[in-house]
N, C-alpha and C positions, 0 to 999 in steps of 0.2 A: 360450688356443688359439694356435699359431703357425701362420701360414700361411707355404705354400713359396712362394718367389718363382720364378717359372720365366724361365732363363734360355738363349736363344735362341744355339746354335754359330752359329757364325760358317761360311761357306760353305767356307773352306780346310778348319774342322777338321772339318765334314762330310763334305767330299772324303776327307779322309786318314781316317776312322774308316768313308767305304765301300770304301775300298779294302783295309782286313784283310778286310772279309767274305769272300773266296774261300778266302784261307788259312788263316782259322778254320771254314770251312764243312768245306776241307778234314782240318782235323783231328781235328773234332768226328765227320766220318765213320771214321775211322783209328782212332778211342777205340772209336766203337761196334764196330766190325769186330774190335779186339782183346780186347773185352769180351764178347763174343757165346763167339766159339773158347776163351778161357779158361774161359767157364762152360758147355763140352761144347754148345754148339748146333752147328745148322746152319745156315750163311748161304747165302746165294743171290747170287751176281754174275752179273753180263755178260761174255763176253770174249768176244772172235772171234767176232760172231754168232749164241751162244749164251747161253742161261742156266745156269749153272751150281750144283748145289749141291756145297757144300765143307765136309766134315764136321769136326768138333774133332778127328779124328786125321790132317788131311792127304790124306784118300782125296777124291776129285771122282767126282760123276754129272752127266753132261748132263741137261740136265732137261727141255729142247726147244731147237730153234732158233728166234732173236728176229731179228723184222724187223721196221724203221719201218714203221708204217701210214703214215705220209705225210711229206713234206719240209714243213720250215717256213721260213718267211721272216722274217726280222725287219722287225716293226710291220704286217707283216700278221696280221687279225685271224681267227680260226679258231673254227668253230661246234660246240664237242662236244655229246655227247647232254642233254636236254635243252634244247635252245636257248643256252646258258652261251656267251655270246661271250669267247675268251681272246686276248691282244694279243699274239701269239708274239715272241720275243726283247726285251720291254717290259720 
């Protein structure tokens, strides 16, 4: 039996392997987005205040208008339903 030795990154390469996360977050949405309209779905965005659906041929329907229920603060802590304390911008 071989055991794995775990071996601890280093704080730089930390840094640097959190710093793709946005731009892989960002991609990984842009896959699913062109992945959905390819295989005839419909997706649902946001723009201008609204939600939008956007059908696999290009047509759009509003679907309602979207408003923040509330402003958030970063590291102020925020009470949703159930009691769930969430650490906004944490």
């Amino acid at each position: 039996m071989v055991k794995a030795v775990k071996k601890a990154l280093s704080e730089k390469a930390t840094q640097e392997l959190e710093a793709q996360i946005p731009e892989k977050a960002s991609l990984a949405t842009k896959q699913a987005y062109e992945k959905a309209k390819a295989s005839g779905l419909t997706v649902l965005l946001s723009r201008d205040g609204f939600i939008i659906a956007e059908c696999a041929d290009g047509t759009e329907q509003i679907v309602r208008a979207s408003k923040p229920r509330r402003k958030v603060k970063a590291g102020v802590a925020l009470e949703l339903g159930s009691g769930v304390l969430v650490n906004a911008g944490a």
